[in-house]
N, C-alpha and C positions, 0 to 999 in steps of 0.2 A: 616142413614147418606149416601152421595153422595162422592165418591171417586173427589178429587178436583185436579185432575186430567183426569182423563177419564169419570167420570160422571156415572161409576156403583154403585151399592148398597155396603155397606161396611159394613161387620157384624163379621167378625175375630178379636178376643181380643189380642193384643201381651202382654198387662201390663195395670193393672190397678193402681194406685198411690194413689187412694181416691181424694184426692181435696186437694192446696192448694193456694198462694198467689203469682201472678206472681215472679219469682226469681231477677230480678231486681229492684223491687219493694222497694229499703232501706226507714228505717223509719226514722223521725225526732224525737225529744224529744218533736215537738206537736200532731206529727201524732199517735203516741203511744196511743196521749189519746183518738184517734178514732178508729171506728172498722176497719181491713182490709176487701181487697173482697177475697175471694176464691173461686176457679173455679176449675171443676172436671179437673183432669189431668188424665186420658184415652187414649192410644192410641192403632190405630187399622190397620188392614189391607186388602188392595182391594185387594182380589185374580181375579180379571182379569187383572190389571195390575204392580201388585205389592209394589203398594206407601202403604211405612209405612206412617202412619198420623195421629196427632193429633184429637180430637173432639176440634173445635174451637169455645170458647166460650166466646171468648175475641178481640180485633180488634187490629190491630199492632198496630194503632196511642195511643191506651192504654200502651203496652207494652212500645213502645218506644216513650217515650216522653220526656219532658223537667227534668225529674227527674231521667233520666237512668245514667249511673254512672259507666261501662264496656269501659275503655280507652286503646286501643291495645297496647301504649305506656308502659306503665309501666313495659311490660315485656322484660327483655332484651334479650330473646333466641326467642319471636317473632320478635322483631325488625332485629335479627340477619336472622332469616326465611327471612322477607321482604327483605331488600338487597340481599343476595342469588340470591334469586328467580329475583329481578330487574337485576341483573347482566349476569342469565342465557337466560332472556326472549328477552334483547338488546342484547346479542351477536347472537341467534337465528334466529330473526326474523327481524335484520337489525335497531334499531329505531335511530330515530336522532333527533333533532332538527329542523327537517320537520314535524315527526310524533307527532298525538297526541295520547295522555293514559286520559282513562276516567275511576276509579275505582268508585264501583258500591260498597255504605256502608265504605265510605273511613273513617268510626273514626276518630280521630284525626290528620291524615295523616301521620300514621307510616310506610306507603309504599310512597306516592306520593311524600314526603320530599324527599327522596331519588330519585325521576325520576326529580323533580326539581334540585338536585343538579346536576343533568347531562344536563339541560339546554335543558329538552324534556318535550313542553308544556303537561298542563296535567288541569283536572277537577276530582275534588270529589263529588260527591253524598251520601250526608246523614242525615236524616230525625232528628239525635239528635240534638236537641241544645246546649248545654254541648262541645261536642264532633267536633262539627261544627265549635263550635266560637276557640276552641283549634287547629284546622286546619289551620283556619285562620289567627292566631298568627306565621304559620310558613312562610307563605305566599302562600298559596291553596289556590285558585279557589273555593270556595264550594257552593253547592248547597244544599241547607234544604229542600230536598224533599223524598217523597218517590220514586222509578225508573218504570216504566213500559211503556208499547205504548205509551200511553199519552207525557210523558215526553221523549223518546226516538226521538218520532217525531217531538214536537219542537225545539229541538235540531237537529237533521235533517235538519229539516227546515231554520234553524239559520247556517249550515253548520258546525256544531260541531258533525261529524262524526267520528269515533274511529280505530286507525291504531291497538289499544291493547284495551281490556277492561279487566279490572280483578272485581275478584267477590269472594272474600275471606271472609268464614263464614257468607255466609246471604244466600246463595241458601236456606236453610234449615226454614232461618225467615221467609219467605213471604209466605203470604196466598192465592195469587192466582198465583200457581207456573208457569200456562199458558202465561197468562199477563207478570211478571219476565222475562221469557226466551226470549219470541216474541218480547219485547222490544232490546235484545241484537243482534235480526237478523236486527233490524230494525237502530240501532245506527251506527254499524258496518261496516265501509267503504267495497267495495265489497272482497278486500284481505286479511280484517283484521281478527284480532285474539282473542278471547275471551279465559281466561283462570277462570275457577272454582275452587274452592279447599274447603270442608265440608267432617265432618267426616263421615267415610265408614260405613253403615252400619252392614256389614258383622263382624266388631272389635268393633263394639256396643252391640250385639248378642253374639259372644262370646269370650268377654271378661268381659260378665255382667255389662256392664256402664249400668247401666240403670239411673244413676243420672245426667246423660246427658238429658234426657229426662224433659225438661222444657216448659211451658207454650211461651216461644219469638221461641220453635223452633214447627212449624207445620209439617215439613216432617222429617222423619229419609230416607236416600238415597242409594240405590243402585245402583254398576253402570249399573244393565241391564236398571235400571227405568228412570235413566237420561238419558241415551244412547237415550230412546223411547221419553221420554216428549222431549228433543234436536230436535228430529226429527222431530216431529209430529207440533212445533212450528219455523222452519226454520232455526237450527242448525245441524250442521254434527260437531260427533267427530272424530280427527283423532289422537291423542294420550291419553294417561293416565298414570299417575306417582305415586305408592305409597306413602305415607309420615309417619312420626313417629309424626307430630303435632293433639294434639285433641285424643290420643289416637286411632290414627292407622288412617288417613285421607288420601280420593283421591286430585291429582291436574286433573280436564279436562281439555282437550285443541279443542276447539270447532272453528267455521269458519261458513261465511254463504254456505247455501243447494245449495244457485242458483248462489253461483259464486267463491267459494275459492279453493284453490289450491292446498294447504298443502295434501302432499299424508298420507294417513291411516298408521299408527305405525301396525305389529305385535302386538302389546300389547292391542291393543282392542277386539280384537278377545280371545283372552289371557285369559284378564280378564272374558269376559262375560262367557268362557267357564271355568270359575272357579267357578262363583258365581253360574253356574246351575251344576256343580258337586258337589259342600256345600247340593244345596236341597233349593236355596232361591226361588224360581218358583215354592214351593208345602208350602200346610198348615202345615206341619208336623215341618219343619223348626223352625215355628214361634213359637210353643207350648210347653210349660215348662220355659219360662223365665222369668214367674212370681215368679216359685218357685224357683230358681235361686235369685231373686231379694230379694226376700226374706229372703233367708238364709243370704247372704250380712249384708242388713238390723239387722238380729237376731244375728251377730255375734259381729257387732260393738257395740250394745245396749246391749249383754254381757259384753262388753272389760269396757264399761263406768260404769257400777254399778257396775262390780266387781271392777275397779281403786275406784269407793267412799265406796266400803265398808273396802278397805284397807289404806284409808287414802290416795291415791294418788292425785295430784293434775294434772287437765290436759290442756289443750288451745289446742286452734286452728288456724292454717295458713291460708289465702286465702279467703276474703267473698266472694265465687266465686258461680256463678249460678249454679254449679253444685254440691257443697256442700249444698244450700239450699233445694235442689229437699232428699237430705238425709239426711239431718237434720228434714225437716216435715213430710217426709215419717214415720220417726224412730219414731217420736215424741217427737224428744231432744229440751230441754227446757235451761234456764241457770243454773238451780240444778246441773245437768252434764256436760255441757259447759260454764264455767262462761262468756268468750270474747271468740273474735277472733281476728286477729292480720291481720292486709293492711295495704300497704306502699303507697293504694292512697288515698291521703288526702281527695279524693271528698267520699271517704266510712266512715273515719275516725271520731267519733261522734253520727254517727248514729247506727240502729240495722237492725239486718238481716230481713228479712218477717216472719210474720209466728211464727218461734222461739222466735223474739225479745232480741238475743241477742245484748249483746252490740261490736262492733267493734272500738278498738283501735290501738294506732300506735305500732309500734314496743318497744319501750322505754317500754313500759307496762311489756313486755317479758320478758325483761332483769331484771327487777324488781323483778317481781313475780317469775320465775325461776319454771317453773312448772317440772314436773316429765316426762311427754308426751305432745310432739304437735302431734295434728292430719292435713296433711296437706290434705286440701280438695279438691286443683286442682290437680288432682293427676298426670295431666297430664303433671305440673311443677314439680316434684317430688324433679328431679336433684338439679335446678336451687334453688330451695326454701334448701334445705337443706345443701348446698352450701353456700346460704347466711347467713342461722343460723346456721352455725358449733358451733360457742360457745355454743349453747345451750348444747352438749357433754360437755363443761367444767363443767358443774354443773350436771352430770350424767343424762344429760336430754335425752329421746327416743322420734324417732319421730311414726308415724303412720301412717297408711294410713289403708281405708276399701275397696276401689276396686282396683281390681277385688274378693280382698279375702282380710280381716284382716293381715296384716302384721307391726310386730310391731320391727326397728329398730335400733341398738345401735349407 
């Protein structure tokens, strides 16, 4: 395999997963009665320039298509993220009513809605249709496309140049992460701003997420790796911000090579002389997180047969892409998960890939009143357990298996 970034040989194993069914892949009650695909889930790493990566054996327009089903809206600690963040980036960087914001993967428009209500033109880019047409209901701009030169330059051309772009959890989706990036030098008025935000890989590593690790994300990121792909494709970073979303995630703040102005933060230097004191720039680093992942794995699929052999009854929170990557890994079936439990209606009905469990609404919960919820995003943890506090009235615990089995009162 060819590093899809610098074009070296790529032969270092970080995880191997076996194979399963893209994770946003839900099923219908006709799609059940056909086979899924399953695709090896393997990822590996270029020791000449460091990109953690996928084996790609699938095309995004597969991944994300008209059946994807992942709306940034429904959560209200990201929506709360978004504003935030829109609140910090206008006071910052001056925008107005002059400027325009172009988000790149704009979902639903859980951010844009908010640069609209400030009456600063804006455009969304995103390749879902689900997601697209729910943007457009707010009244965004959207484009159903995928982003890169191609598209950067008509737009260009068209004079829809970008005073801001943001790029919030997709850096990591796209398969030709060169294309991506060059596209952003290319959109990008000569002073403008480009801000990134995807989880760190160094809190993916060790914190044993490895159930982050899905068939929609081709790169896992570091920031020495962005730092380099930025560069080598017509971006300069001049700051970076830790974050607690995503289980432990960077924000970049990027500008173009040949004309921005934004002086260089401390904190990039910072950083990168962090991530080569961890050891991410040697093979050694990357080695043992299989068995890591695995213990994981072996611990939850202890918690479950011992809950069925004592009569316990258990459900699940969250159809979320990164509970399926550990549900098929585990090989949990609905013997040991009977539902799961989403509060978006566009999940509600159908089954998970793979497991084929079923997903229901919440009333189901309350119903059934199980003994343990497992919450699967874990990285909602709060906010989910917050919601079901009742669930304690019936002495119900909740769950979680990463980074380690932990089980709640």
């Amino acid at each position: 395999m060819k590093c899809r970034h610098c074009g070296a040989e790529v032969a270092l194993t970080l995880i191997d997963l076996g194979s399963a069914p893209p994770s946003n892949a839900y099923l219908t009650k006709l799609t059940m009665r056909r086979p899924e695909k399953w695709f090896p889930l393997k990822v590996l790493v270029c020791e000449s320039c460091w990109l953690v990566q996928a084996e790609a054996y699938s095309r995004a327009a597969e991944l994300f298509n008209d059946e994807y089903a992942y709306f940034s809206s429904f959560s209200a600690i990201w929506l709360a993220h978004a504003e935030q963040y829109l609140q910090a980036v206008v006071k910052r960087f001056g925008l107005s009513g002059r400027s325009h914001v172009v988000e790149v993967a704009s979902n639903d428009g859980y951010l844009l809605q908010y640069v609209r209500q400030r009456g600063i033109p804006c455009l969304g880019i995103e390749p879902t249709a689900g997601t697209a047409a729910a943007a457009r209901l707010k009244g965004i701009e959207t484009l159903e496309e995928f982003f890169g030169v191609d598209l950067a330059q008509r737009l260009a051309d068209r004079g829809r140049q970008a005073d801001l772009m943001v790029a919030n959890n997709v850096l990591a989706h796209v398969p030709d992460i060169n294309d991506f990036v060059k596209g952003f030098a290319i959109l990008l008025k000569p002073h403008g701003v480009a801000t990134f935000e995807f989880p760190h890989l160094m809190q993916l590593i060790e914190q044993k997420q490895f159930d982050t690790i899905y068939h929609e994300h081709f790169s896992y990121l570091s920031f020495r790796t962005v730092h380099q792909i930025f560069r080598t494709n017509g971006l300069s970073v001049f700051d970076v911000e830790e974050l607690d979303t995503h289980g432990g995630s960077l924000r970049v703040f990027a500008q173009r090579s040949d004309a921005g102005t934004q002086a260089v933060s401390g904190k990039v230097a910072h950083l990168l002389e962090r991530e080569a004191a961890a050891g991410m720039n040697k093979a050694a680093y990357y080695r043992g997180f299989q068995e890591q992942a695995n213990k994981v794995k072996n611990d939850f699929l202890v918690f479950l047969l011992e809950a069925a052999r004592q009569g316990k009854t258990v459900a699940a929170y969250g159809a979320a892409a990164k509970g399926n990557t550990l549900l098929n890994y585990a090989g949990i079936r609905p013997d040991l998960l009977p539902y799961v439990v989403d509060k978006n209606p566009n999940k509600q009905g159908k089954y998970l890939p793979g497991s084929r469990i079923p997903i229901v609404s919440e009333d189901h919960l309350r119903k059934q009143r199980p003994d343990y919820v497992v919450i699967l995003p874990w990285n909602l943890k709060a906010e989910i357990m917050e919601q079901l506090s009742y669930v304690r009235d019936w002495g119900g615990r909740f769950v979680t298996a990463v980074p380690e089995l932990q089980i709640v009162k």
